[in-house]
C-alpha positions in Angstrom: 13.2 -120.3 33.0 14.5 -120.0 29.7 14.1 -116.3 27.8 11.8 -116.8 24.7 14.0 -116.5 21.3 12.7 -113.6 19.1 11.6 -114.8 16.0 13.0 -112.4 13.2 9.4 -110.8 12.7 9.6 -109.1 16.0 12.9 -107.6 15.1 11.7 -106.3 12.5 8.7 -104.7 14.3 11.0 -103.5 16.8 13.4 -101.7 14.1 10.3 -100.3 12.5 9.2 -98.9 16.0 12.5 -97.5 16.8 12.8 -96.0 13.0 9.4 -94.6 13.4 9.9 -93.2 17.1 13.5 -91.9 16.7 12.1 -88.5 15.6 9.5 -88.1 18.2 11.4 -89.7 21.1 13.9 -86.1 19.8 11.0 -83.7 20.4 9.5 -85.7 23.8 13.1 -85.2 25.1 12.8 -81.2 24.1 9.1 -80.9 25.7 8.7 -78.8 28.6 6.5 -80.8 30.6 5.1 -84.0 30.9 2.1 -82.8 29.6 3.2 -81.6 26.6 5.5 -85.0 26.3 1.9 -86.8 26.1 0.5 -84.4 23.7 3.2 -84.8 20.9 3.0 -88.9 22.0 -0.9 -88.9 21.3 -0.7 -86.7 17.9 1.9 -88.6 16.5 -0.3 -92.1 17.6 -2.7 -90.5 16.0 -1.3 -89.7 12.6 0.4 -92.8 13.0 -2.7 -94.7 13.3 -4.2 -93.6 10.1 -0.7 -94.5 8.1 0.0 -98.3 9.7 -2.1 -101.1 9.0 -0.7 -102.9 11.7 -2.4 -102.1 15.5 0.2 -104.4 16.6 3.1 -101.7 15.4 0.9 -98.8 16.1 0.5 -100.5 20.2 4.1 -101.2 20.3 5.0 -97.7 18.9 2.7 -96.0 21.8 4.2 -98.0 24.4 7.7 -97.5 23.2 7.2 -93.4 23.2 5.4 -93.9 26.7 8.4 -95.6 28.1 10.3 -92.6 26.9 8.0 -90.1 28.2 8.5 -92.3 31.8 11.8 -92.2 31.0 12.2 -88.6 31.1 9.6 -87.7 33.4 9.2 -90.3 35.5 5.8 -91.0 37.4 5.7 -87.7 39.2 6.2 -85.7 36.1 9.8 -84.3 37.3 12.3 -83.9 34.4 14.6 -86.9 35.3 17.0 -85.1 33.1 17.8 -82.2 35.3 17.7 -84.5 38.8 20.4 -83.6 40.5 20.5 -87.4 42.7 
């Protein structure tokens, strides 16, 4: 099966997700728990949510900071930054 060509629209929603999460991907990679990780996620959705007119940026942009929080705490919540495996 053939991968489906971006059309130019979604790379620019993509650079406009990463622009808008590069600052709170920083502080989920500083949080102290996974909990707190989702907390700064959710209040920057939030604030985000009342500036974007778009809910297709605003879904992408949750997803993208939930696949860093995964990325950093993984499903069981263990810093996958100080894993020693």
């Amino acid at each position: 099966m053939e991968a489906i060509v971006q059309h130019s629209s979604h790379d620019e929603q993509d650079r406009l997700v990463r622009e808008y999460c590069k600052e709170v991907e920083a502080l989920i990679a500083l949080a102290r728990s996974r909990t707190d990780a989702t907390r700064i996620k959710d209040a920057h959705c939030h604030k985000f949510r009342q500036e974007c007119k778009s809910k297709l940026i605003v879904n992408a942009a949750a997803k993208y900071l939930e696949q860093a929080i995964e990325r950093k705490w993984g499903a069981d919540g263990t810093d996958r930054a100080h894993d020693n495996h």
